[in-house]
N, C-alpha and C positions, 0 to 999 in steps of 0.2 A: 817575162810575163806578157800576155797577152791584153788587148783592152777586156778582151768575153769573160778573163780569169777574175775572179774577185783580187786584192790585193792583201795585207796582211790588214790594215784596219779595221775588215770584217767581223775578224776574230772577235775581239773588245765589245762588240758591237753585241755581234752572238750571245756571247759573253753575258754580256748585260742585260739581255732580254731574255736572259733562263736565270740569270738570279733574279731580277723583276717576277719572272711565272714563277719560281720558286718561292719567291717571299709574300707575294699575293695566296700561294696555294696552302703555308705555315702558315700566315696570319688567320686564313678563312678556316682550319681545321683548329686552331685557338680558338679563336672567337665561337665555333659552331661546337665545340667541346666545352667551352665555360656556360655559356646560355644554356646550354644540354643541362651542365649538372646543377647549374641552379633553378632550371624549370622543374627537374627532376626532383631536388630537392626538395623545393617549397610542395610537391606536388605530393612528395611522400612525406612532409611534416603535414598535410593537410589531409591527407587519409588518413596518419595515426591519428591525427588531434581528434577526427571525426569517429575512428575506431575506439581509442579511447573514451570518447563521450556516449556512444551508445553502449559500451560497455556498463560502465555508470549508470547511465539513465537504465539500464535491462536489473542493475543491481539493486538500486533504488526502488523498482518497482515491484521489483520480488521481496523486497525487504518490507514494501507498503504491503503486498498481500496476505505474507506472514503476520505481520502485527493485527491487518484487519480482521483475518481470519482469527488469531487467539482474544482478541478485544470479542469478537460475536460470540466464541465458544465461553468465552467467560463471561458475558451477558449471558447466554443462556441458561448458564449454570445458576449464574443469581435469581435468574424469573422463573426456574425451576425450584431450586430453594427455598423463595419470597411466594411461590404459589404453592408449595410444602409446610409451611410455616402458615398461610393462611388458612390452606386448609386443616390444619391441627386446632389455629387458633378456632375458626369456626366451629369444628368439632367440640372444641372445649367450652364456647358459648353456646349452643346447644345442648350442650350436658346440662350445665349450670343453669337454663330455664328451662329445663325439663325438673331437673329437680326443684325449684322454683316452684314452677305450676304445680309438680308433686304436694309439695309442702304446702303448699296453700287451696290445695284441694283439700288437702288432709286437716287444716286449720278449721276450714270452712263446715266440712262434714264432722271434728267436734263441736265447732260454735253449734251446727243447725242440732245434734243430737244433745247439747245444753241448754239449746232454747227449748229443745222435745220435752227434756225432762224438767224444766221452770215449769212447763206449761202444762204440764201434768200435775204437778206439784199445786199451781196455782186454782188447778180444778178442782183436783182433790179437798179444796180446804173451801172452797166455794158448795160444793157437790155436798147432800146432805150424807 
């Protein structure tokens, strides 16, 4: 062997500085593989959570428009009813003072054709 030759201790030497890159190069694909899947994860439990919640909230709010909307149709059904029902009642209190005024015209025009005939009567007996 020459001095310019390496000698055998190189080897080990080599050796040891490519398990060194080698285990620096596993460790950095662990490490850059675990970080990965739980950014990853937290990343897609944190869209479903949010997909989830608007799901819900999209449910909920179709569920408030459906109630709002038969709560208004059934209001209106009642102030269509309650304004059906008035107008009958009124109806039927217009009846009832018409008949009313009837009757009491008709009261009226016996009383004045009784006073007619008192008052005839009272002439007569007066009148020679």
């Amino acid at each position: 062997m020459t001095e310019d030759q390496p000698s055998k201790p190189t080897k080990p030497r080599a050796l040891r500085a490519l398990l060194a890159i080698l285990a620096i190069a596993v460790a950095g694909v662990v490490w850059a593989g675990c970080g990965s899947d739980d950014a990853t994860d937290a990343a897609n439990d944190a869209s479903s959570k949010a997909q989830t919640e608007i799901e819900q909230g999209v449910e909920k709010a179709e569920e408030g428009i459906t109630e709002g909307t038969d709560e208004a149709k059934k209001a209106l059904e009642e102030a269509r009813d309650e304004a059906g029902n008035t107008k009958d009642k009124a109806s039927k209190e217009i009846e009832k003072a018409q008949k009313k005024a009837e009757e009491s015209v008709n009261e009226g025009v016996e009383q004045a054709e009784k006073g007619v005939e008192e008052a005839k009567e009272k002439a007569e007996e007066f009148l020679p």
